[in-house]
N, CA, C and O of each residue as an XYZ file, in Angstrom:
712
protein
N      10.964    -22.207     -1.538
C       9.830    -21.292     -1.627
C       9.161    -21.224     -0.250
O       8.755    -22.261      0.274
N       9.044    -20.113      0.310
C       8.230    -19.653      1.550
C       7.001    -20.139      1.840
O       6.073    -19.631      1.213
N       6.760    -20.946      2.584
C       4.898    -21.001      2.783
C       4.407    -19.972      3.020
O       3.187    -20.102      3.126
N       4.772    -18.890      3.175
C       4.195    -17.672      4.492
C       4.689    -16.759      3.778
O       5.810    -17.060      3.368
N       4.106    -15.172      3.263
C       4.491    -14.061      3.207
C       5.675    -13.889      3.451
O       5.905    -14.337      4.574
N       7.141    -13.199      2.688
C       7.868    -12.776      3.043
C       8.805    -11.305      2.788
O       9.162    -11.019      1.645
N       9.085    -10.595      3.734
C       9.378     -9.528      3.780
C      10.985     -9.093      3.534
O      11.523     -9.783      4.400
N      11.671     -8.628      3.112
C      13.142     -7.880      3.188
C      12.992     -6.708      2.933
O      12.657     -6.037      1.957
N      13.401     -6.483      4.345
C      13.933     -4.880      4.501
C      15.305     -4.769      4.417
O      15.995     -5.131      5.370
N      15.724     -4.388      3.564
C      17.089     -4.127      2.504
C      17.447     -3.226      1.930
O      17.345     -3.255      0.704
N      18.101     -1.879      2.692
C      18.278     -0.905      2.297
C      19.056     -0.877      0.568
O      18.588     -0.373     -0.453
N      20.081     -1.452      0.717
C      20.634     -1.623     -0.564
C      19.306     -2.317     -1.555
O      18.912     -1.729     -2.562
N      18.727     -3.603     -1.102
C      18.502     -4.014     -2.267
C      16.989     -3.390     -2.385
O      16.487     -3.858     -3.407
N      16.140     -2.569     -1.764
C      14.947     -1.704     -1.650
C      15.084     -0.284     -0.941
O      14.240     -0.100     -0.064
N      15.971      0.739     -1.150
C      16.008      1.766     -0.373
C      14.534      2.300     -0.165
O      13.678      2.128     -1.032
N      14.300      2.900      0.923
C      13.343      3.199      1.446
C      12.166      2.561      1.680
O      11.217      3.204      2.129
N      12.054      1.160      1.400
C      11.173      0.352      1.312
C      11.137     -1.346      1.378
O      11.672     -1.753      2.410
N      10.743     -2.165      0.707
C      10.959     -3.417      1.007
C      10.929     -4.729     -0.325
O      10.994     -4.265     -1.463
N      10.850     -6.044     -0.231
C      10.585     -6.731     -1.010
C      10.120     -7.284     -0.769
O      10.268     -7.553      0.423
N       9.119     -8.047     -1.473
C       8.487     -9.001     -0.657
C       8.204    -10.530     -1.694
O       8.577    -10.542     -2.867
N       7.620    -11.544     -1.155
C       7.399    -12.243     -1.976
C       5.930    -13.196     -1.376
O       5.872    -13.904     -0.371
N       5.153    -12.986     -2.102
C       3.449    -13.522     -1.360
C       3.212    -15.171     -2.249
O       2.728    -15.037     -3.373
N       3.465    -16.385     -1.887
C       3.476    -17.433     -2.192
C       2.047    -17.580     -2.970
O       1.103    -17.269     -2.243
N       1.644    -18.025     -4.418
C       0.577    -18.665     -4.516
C       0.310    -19.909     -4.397
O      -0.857    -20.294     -4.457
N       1.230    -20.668     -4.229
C       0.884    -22.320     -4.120
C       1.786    -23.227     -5.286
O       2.539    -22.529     -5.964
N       1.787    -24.069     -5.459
C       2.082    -24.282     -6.570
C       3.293    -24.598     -7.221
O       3.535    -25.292     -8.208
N       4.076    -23.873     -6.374
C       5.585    -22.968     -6.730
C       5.509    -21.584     -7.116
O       6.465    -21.193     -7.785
N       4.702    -20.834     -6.886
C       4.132    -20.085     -7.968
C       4.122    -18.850     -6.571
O       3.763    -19.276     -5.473
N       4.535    -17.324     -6.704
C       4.739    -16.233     -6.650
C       4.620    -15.145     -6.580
O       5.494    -14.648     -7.289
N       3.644    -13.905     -5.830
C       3.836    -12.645     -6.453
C       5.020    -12.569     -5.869
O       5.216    -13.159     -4.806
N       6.273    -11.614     -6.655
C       7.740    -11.118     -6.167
C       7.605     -9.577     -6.632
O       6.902     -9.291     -7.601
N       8.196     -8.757     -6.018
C       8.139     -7.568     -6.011
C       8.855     -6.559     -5.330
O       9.938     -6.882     -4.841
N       8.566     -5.720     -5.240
C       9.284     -4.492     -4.571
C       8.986     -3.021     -4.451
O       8.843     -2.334     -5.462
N       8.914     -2.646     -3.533
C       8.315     -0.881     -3.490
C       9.690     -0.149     -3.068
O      10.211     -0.569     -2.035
N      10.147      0.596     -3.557
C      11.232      1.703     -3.332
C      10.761      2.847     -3.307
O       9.777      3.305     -3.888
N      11.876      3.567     -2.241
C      11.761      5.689     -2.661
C      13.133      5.455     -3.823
O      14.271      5.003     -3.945
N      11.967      6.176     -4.544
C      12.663      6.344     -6.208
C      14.132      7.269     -5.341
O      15.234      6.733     -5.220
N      13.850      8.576     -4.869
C      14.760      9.462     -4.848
C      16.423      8.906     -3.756
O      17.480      9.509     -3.570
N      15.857      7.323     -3.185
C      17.049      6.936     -2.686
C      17.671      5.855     -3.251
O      18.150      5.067     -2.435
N      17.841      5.515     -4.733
C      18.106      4.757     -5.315
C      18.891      5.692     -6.488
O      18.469      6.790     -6.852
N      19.889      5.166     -6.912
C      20.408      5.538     -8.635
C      19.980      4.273     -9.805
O      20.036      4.348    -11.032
N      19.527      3.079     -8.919
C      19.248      1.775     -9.628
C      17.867      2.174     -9.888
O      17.059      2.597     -9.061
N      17.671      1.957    -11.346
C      16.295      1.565    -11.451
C      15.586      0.219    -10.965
O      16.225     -0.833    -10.941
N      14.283      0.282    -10.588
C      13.004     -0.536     -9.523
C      13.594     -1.984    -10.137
O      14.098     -2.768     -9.332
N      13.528     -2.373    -11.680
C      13.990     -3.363    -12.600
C      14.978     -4.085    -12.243
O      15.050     -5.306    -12.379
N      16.307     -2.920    -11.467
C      17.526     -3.754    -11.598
C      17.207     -4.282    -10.100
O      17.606     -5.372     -9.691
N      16.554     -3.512     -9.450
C      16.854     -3.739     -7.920
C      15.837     -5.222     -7.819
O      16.352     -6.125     -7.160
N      14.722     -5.457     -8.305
C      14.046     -6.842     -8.447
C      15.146     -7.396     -8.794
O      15.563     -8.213     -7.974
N      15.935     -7.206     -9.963
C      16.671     -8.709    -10.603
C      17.378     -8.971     -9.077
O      17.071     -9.952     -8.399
N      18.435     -7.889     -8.604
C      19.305     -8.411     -7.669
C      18.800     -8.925     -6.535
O      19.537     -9.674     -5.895
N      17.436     -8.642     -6.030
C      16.447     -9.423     -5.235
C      16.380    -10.530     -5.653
O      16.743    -11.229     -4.707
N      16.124    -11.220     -6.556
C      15.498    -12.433     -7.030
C      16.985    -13.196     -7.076
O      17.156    -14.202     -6.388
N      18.253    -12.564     -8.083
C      19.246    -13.327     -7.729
C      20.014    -13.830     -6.605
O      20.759    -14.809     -6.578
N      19.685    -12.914     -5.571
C      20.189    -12.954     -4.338
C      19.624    -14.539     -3.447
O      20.222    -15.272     -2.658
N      18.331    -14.586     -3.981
C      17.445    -15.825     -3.539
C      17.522    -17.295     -5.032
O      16.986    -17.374     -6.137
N      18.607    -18.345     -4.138
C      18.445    -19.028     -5.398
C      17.224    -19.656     -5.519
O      16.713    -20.083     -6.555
N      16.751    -19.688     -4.306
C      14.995    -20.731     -4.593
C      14.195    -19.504     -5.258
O      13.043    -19.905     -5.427
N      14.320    -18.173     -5.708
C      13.493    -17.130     -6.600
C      14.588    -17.388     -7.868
O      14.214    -18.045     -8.839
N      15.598    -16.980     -7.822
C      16.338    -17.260     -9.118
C      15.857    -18.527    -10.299
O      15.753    -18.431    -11.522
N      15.615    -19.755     -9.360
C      15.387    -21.191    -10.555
C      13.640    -20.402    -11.399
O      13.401    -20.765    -12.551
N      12.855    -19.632    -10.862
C      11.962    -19.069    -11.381
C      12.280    -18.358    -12.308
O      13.386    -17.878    -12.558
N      10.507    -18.182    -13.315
C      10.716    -17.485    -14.660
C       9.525    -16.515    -14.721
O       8.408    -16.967    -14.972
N       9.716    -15.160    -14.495
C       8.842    -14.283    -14.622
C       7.345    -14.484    -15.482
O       7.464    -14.701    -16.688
N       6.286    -14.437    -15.050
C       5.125    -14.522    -16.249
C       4.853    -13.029    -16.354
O       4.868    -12.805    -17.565
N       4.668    -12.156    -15.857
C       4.556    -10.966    -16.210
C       5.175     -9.907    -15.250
O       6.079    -10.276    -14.501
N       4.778     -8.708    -15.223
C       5.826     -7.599    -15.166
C       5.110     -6.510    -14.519
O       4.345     -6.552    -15.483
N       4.553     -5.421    -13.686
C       3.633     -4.999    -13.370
C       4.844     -3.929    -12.413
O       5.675     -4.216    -11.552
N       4.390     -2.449    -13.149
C       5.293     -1.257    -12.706
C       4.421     -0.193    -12.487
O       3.506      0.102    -13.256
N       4.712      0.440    -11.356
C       3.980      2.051    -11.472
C       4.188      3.330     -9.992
O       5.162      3.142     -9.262
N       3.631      4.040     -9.804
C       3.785      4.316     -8.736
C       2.551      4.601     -7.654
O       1.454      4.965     -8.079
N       2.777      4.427     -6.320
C       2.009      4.167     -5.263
C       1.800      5.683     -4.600
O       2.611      6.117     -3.782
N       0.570      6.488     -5.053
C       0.658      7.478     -3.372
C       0.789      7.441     -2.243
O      -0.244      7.343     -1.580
N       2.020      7.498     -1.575
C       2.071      7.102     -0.188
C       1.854      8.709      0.588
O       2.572      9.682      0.356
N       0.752      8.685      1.488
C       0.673     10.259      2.038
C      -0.506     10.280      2.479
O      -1.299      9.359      2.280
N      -0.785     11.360      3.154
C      -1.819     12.062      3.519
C      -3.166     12.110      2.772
O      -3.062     13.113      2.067
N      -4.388     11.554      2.550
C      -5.553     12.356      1.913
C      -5.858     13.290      1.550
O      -5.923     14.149      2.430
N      -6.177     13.682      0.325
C      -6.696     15.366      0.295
C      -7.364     15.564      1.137
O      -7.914     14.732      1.860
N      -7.440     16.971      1.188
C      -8.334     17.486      2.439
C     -10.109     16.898      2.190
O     -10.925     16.534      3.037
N     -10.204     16.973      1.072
C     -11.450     16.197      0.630
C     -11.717     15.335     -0.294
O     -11.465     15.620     -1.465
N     -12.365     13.931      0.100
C     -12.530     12.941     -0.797
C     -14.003     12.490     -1.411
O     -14.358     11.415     -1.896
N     -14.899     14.036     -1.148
C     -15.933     13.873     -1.915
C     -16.417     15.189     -2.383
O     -16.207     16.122     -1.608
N     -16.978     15.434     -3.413
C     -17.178     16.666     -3.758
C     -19.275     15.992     -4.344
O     -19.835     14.903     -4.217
N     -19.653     17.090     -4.831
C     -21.147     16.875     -5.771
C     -20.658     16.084     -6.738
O     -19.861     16.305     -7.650
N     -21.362     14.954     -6.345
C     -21.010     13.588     -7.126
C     -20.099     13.023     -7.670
O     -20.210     12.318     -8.673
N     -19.120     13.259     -7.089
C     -18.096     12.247     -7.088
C     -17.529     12.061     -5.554
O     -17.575     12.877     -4.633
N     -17.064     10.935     -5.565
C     -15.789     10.154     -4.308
C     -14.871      9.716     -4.946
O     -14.860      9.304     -6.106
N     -13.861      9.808     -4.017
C     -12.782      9.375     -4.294
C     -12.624      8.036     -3.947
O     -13.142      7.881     -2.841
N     -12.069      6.805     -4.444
C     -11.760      5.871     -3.803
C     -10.176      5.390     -4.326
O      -9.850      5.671     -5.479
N      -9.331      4.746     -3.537
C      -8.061      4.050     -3.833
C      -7.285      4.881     -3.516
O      -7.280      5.527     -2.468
N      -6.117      4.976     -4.929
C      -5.424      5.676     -5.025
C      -5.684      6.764     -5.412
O      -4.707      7.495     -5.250
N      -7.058      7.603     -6.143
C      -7.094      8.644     -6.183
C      -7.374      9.287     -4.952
O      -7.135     10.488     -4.823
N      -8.104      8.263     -3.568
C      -8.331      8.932     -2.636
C      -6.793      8.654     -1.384
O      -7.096      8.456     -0.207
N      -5.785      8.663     -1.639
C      -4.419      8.170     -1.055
C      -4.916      7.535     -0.027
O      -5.158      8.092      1.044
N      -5.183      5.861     -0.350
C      -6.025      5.182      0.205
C      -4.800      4.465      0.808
O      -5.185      3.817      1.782
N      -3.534      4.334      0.617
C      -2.455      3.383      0.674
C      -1.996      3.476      1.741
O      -1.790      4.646      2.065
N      -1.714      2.694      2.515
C      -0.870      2.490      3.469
C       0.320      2.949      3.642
O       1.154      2.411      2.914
N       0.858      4.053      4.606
C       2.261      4.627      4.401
C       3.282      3.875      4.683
O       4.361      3.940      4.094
N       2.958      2.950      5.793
C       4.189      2.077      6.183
C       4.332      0.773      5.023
O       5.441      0.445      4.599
N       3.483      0.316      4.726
C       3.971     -0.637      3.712
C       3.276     -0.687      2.515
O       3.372     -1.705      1.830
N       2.582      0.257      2.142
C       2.576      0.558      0.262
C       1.183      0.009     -0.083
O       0.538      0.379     -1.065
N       0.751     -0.965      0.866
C      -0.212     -1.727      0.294
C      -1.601     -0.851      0.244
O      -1.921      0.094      0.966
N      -2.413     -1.535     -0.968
C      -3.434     -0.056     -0.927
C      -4.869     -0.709     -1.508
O      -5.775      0.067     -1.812
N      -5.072     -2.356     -1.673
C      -5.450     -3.243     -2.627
C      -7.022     -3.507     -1.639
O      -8.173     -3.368     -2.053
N      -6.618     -3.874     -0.401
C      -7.438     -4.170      0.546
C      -8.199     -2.719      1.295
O      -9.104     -2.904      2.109
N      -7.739     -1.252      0.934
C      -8.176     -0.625      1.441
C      -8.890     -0.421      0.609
O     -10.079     -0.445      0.927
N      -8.564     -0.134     -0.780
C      -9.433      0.189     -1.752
C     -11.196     -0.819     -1.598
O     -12.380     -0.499     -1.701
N     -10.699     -1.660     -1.408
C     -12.273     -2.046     -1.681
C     -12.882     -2.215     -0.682
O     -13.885     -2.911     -0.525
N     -12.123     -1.368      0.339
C     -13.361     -1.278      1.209
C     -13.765     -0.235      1.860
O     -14.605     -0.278      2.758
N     -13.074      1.004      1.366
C     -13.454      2.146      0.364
C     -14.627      2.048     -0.299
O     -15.778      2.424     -0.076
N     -13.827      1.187     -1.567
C     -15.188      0.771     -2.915
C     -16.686      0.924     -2.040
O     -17.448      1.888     -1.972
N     -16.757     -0.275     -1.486
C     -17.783     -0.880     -0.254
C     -18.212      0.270      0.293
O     -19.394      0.367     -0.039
N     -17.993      0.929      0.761
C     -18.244      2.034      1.641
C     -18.857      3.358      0.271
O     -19.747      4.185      0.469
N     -18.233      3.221     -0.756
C     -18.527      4.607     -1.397
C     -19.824      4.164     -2.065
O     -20.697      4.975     -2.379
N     -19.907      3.054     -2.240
C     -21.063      1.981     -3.392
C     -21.869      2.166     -2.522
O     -22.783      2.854     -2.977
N     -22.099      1.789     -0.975
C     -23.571      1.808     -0.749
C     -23.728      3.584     -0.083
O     -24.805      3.922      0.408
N     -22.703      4.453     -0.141
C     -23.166      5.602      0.101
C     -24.037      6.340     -1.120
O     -25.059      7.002     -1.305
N     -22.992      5.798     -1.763
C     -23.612      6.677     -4.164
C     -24.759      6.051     -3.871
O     -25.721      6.796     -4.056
N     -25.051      4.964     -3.483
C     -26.659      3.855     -4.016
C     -27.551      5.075     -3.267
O     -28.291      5.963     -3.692
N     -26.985      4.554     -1.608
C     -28.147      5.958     -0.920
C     -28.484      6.830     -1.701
O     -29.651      6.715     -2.074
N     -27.989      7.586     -2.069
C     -27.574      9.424     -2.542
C     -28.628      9.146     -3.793
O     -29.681      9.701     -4.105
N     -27.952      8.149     -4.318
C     -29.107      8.390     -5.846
C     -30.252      8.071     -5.737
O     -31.137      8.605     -6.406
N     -30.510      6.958     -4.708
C     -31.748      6.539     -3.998
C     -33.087      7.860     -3.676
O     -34.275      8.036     -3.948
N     -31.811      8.663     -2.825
C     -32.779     10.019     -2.817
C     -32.824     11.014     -3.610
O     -33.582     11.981     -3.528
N     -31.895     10.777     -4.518
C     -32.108     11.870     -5.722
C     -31.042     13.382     -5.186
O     -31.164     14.555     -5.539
N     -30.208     12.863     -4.399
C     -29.421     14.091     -3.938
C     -27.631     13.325     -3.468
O     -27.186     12.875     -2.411
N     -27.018     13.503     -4.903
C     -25.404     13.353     -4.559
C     -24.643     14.604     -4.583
O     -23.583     14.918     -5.125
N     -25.937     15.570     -3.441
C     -24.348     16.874     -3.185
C     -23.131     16.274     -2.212
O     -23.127     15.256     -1.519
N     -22.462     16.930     -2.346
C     -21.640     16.632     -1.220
C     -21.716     16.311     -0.037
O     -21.150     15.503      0.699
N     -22.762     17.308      0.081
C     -23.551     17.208      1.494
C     -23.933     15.884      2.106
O     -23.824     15.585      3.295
N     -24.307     15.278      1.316
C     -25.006     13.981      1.092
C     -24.204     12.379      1.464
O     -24.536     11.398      2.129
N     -22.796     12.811      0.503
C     -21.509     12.265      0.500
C     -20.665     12.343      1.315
O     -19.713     11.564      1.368
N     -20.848     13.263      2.075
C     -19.890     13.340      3.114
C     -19.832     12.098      4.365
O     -19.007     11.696      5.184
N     -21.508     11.716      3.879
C     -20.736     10.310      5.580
C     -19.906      9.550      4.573
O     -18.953      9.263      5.297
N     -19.689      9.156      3.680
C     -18.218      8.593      2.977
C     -17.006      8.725      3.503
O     -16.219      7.894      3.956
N     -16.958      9.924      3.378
C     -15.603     10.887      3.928
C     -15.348     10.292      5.335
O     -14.655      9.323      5.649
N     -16.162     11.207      6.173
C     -15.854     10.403      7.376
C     -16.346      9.130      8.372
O     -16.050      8.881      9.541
N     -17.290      8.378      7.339
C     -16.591      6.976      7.690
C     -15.408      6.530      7.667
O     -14.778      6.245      8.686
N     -14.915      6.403      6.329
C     -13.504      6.794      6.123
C     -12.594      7.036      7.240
O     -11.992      6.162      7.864
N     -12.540      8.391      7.455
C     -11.678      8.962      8.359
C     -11.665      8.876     10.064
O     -10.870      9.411     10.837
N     -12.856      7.994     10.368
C     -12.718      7.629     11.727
C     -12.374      6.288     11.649
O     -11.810      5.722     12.585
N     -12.766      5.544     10.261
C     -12.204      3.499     10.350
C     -11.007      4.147     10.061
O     -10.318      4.948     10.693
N     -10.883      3.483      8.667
C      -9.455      2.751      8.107
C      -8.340      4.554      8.109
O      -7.188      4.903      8.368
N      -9.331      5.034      7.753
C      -8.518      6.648      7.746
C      -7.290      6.806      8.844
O      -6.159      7.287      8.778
N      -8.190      6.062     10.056
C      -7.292      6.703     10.987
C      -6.152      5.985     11.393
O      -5.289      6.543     12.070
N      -6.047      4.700     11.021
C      -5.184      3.721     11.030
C      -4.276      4.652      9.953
O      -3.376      5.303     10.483
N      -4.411      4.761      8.663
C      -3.467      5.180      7.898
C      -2.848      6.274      8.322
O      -1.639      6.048      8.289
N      -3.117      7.579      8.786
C      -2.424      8.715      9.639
C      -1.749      8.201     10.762
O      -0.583      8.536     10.966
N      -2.355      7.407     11.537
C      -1.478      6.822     12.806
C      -0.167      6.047     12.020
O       0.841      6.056     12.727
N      -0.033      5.538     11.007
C       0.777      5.062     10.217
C       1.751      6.022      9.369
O       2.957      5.927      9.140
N       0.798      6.982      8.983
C       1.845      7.729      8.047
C       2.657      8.679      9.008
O       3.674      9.164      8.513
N       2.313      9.064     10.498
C       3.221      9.616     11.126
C       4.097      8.892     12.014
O       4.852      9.488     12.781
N       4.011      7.237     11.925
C       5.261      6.224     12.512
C       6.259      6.594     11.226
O       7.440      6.818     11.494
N       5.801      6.669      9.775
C       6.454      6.644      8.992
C       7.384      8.085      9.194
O       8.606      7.938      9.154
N       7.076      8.867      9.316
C       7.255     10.205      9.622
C       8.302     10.257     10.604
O       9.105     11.187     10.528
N       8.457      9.090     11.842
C       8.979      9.190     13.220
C      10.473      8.325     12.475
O      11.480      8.452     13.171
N      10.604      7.746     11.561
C      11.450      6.930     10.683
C      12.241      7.294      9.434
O      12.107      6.444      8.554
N      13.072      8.377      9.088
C      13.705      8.303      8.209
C      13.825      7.688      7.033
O      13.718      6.473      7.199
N      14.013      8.002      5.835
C      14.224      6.281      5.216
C      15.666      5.562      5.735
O      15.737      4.347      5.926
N      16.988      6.630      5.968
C      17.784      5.859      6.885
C      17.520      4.982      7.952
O      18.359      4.311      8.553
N      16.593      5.015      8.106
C      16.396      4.659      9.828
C      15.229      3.893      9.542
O      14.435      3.899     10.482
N      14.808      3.124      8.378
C      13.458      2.199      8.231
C      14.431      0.982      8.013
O      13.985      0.427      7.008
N      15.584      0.256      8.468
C      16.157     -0.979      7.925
C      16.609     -1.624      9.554
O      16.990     -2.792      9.638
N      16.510     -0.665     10.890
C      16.328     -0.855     11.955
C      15.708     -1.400     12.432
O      14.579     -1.481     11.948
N      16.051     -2.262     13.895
C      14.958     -3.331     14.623
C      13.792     -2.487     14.950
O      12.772     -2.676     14.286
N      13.787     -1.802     15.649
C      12.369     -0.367     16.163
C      11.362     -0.767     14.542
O      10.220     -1.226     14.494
N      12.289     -0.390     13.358
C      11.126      0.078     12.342
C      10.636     -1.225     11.939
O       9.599     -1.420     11.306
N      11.639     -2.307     12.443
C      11.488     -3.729     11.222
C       9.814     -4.325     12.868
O       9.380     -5.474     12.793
N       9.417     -3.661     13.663
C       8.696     -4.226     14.522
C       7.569     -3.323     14.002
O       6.742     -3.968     13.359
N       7.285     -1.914     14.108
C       6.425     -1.240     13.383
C       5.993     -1.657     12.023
O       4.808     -1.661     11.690
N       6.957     -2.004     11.252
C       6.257     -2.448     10.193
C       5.444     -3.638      9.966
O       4.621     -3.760      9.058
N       5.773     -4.630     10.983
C       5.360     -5.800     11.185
C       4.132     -5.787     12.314
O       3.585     -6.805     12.739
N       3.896     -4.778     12.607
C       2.562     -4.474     13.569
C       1.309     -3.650     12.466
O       0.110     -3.447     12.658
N       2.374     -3.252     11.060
C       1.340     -2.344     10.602
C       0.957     -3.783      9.267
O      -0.173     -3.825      8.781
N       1.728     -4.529      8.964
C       1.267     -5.763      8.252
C       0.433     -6.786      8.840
O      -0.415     -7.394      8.187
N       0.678     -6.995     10.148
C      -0.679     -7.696     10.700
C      -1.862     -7.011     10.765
O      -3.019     -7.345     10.512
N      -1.414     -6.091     11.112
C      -3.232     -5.105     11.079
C      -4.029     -5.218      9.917
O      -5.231     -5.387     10.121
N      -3.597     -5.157      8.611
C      -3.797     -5.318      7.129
C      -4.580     -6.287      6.721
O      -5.408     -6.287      5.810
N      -4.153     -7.417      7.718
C      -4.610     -8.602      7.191
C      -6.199     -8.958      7.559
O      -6.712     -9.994      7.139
């Protein structure tokens, strides 16, 4: 078992994406995997098992639960606040293009949208108008990291993400994260 975060970039066994495995201590695990659905015929399911079998120190392990879905990886709508509402997370494609992750942006998003709504209601005015430093707080912090990201992703193929060039980009866009 890894002390340290670990990554496989494995076209076969993650097309377009990666596996990873985040140690809790213990002996203990998150294991996982993000794929492009459209470069796979394996379903996400089989491609974990053959991940995990591939690793006999993950193999002697026994799943406690199971956790499936899909990630917006992309661009922001053009707008992530309207008269009283914001967007935050994944409704606001808060995720990271190069590596999926979207957990740490979200809440600080959250953070950012919570004490903007508090303002707004504070004064009795959540137009948009109002909401908008949300938006582009947003879009000059973490925003702009994610576009500078989603167009490395862009500069990368999914052929061409299992390469030394991409396996260094991705590993410049996982330290930043942290």
């Amino acid at each position: 078992m890894p002390q340290c975060t670990y990554y496989c970039l494995d076209g076969e066994l993650a097309p377009g994406g990666y596996a990873w495995v985040f140690p809790k201590g213990e002996w203990r695990a998150n294991v996982g995997l993000g794929v492009q659905a459209s470069l796979s015929t394996r379903s996400p399911f089989e491609l974990l098992t053959r991940f995990i079998e591939k690793h006999a120190w993950l193999a002697q392990g026994s799943p406690v639960t199971l956790v499936a879905g899909g990630v917006p990886v992309g661009l922001p709508p053009a707008r992530i606040v309207t008269h009283g509402c914001i967007l935050v997370g994944d409704a606001a494609r808060q995720v990271d293009p190069l590596t999926g992750g979207g957990i740490a942006n979200a809440m600080a998003a959250g953070a950012l949208a919570g004490a903007v709504a508090a303002e707004a209601i504070a004064a009795g005015d959540v137009s948009q108008e109002a909401l908008l430093c949300y938006e582009q707080a947003w879009a000059t912090g973490s925003g702009r990291q994610m576009a500078r990201n989603f167009r490395l992703r862009q500069r990368f193929p999914a052929a061409e993400r299992m390469n030394e060039r991409f396996a260094g980009v991705f590993a410049m866009a996982v330290g930043a994260s942290k």
